[in-house]
N, C-alpha and C positions, 0 to 999 in steps of 0.2 A: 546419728542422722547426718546427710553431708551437709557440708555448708554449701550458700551458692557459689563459690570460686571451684568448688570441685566438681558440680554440675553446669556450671555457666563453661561452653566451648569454646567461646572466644576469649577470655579471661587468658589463656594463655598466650594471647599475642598483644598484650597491652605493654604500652613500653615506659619501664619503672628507670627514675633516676637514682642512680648510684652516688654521684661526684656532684653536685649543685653548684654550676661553672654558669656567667655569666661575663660575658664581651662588648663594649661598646651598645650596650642595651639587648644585645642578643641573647640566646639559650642559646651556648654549647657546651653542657650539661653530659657527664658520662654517665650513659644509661644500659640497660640487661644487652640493647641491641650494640653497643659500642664492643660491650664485653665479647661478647660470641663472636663482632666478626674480627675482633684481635685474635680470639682463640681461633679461628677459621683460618688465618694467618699464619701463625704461629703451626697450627698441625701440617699446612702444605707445606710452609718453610722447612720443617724437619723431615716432610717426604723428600722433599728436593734438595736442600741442602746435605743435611745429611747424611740421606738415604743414598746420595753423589761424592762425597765427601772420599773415600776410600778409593772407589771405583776397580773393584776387587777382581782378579778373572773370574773366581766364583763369587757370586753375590749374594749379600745377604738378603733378607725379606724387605729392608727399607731401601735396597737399591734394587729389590728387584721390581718393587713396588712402582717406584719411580720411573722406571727402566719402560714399563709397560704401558704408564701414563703416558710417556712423551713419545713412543711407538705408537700408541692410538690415538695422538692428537695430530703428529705428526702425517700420519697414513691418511688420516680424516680431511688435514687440511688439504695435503696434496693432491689425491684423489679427487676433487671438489673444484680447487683454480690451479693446479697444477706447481711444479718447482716454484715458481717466484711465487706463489703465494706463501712458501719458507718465510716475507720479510714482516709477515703478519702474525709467525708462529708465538713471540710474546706474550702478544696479546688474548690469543686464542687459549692459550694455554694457561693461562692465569685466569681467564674467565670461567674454563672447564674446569681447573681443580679447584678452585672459588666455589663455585653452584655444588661442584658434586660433595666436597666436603660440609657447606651449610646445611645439603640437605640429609648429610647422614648425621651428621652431629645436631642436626634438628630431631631426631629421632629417637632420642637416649631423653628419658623421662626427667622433667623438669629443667630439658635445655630451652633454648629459644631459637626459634627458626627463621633467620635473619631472611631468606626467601621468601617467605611470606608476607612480607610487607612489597607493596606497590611500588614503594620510595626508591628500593635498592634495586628492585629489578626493573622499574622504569630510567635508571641511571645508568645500568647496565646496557640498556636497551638503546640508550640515548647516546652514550661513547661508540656503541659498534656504528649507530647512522652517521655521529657525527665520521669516525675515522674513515667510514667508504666513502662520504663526501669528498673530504680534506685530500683523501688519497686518490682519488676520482680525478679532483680538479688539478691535483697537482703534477699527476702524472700525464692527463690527455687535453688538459683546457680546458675548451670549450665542447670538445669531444664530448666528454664525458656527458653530456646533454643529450647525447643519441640516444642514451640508457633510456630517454622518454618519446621516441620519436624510430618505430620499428622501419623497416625497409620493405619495399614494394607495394606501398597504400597507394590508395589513389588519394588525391589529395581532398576532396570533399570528406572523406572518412578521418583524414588526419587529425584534424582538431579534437573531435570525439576521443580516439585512441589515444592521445595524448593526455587527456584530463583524467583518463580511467589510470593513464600508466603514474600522472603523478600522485595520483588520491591512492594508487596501489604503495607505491613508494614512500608513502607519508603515513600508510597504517602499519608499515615493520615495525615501528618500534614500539607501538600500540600494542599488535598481534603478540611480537616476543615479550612485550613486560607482562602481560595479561595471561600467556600461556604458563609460564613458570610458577605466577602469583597466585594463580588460579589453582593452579593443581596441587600445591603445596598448600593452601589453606584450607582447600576442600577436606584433603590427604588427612590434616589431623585433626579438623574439627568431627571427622567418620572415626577417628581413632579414639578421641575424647566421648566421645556419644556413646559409642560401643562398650568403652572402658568403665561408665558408668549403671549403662544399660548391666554390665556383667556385677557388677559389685551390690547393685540395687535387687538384682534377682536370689544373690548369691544372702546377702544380710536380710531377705524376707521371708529366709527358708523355700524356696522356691523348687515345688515337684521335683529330684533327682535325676526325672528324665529330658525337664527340658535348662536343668539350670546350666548344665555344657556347653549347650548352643549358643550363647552370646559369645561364653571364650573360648569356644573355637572359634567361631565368627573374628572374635578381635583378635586371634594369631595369625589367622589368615588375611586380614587386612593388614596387618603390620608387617608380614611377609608381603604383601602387593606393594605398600609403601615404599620397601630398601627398593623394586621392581619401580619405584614410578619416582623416586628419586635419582637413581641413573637413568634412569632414561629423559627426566627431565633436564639434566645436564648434557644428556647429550643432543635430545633435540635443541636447546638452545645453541649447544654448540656448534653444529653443522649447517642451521639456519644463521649462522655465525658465517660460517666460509663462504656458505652459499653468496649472504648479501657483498663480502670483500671481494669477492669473485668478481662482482660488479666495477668495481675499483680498478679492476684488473683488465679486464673488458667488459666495455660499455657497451660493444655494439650486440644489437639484438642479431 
């Protein structure tokens, strides 16, 4: 019979301490999520490092890997704010192989899907506002304040349009932590359910004709999964340029 950790779906994002570390009265304690996102580190650093390291006329699979990673972030970003949005490519780029790797190595049974917690992808969410601020102000002023104040109102309308554009501006990092967190929680708690739903049918002797259907049901979701894993790295990443864009030019 299973136990409840094998049919309980969220039991797989509870987060277990490894290391029992304690600071000036703090918990900073190394835990499953500390693990994974070193390992989440560590697998890009050896795409990039690497997979660069040679830089071969013919390429091997870890440069050619890489090669194609910073060709589609690089395309992504420019395409979006254009050449100088290049001084943002860093960042962009570390956040893409970041998301995309948690969320495939979230996916290999009994890893942990460091995207799935709120914390990380609300911090995530929080560096890109803060850096279109910073970069905002630093580069136009007080400029950068048009970004809330569009061209050609009439001025009785102004005020309204302004309080929409800052309450617009103060739920991005709301919208993007909540998109990624959201999708990726949902993603395995369907996979978890599924995975049980097929083993529960499967150990009750269940009719031949319908005992298939959950596991295909659960390869075809796990196939939508690797499908909603990239894409959830890439929509955050391009909702990424889009907001630097802002930084870039402010005016409407």
């Amino acid at each position: 019979m299973a136990s409840g950790n094998e049919i309980d779906p969220m039991h797989q994002f509870e987060i277990n301490k490894i290391v029992d570390l304690h600071f000036l009265g703090h918990d900073i304690s190394f835990t499953n999520s500390s693990l994974w996102m070193v390992i989440v580190v560590a697998v890009v650093s050896l795409i990039t490092l690497v997979g660069t390291s040679s830089r071969s006329i013919v390429p091997g699979r870890l440069q050619t890997l890489a090669e194609m990673a910073y060709e589609f972030v690089a395309n992504l970003l420019t395409g979006v704010t254009g050449k100088e949005g290049m001084r943002f490519f860093p960042l962009v780029f570390s956040l893409f192989m970041f998301v995309l790797t948690a969320n495939f190595l979230g996916l290999i049974p009994g890893a942990f899907t460091v995207t799935s917690h709120i914390i990380i992808t609300a911090c995530f969410a929080l560096l890109v506002i803060g850096t279109v601020i910073v970069a905002g102000v630093a580069n136009h002023g007080s400029h950068f304040l048009h970004l809330f104040v569009p061209s050609g109102l009439p001025g009785w309308l102004l005020p309204f349009i302004v309080l929409i554009e800052i309450i617009s501006f103060l739920s991005r990092p709301i919208s993007l932590a909540l998109r990624l967190f959201g999708n990726m929680l949902a993603g395995h708690v369907a996979l978890k359910l599924f995975g049980a739903f097929t083993v529960g049918l499967l150990g009750a002797g269940a009719a031949s004709v319908l005992a298939p259907l959950p596991l295909i049901t659960a390869v075809a979701l796990t196939a939508l999964e690797f499908l909603v894993a990239f894409l959830q790295a890439y929509v955050f990443t391009i909702l990424t340029c889009v907001y630097l864009n802002d930084a870039l030019h402010p005016g409407h």
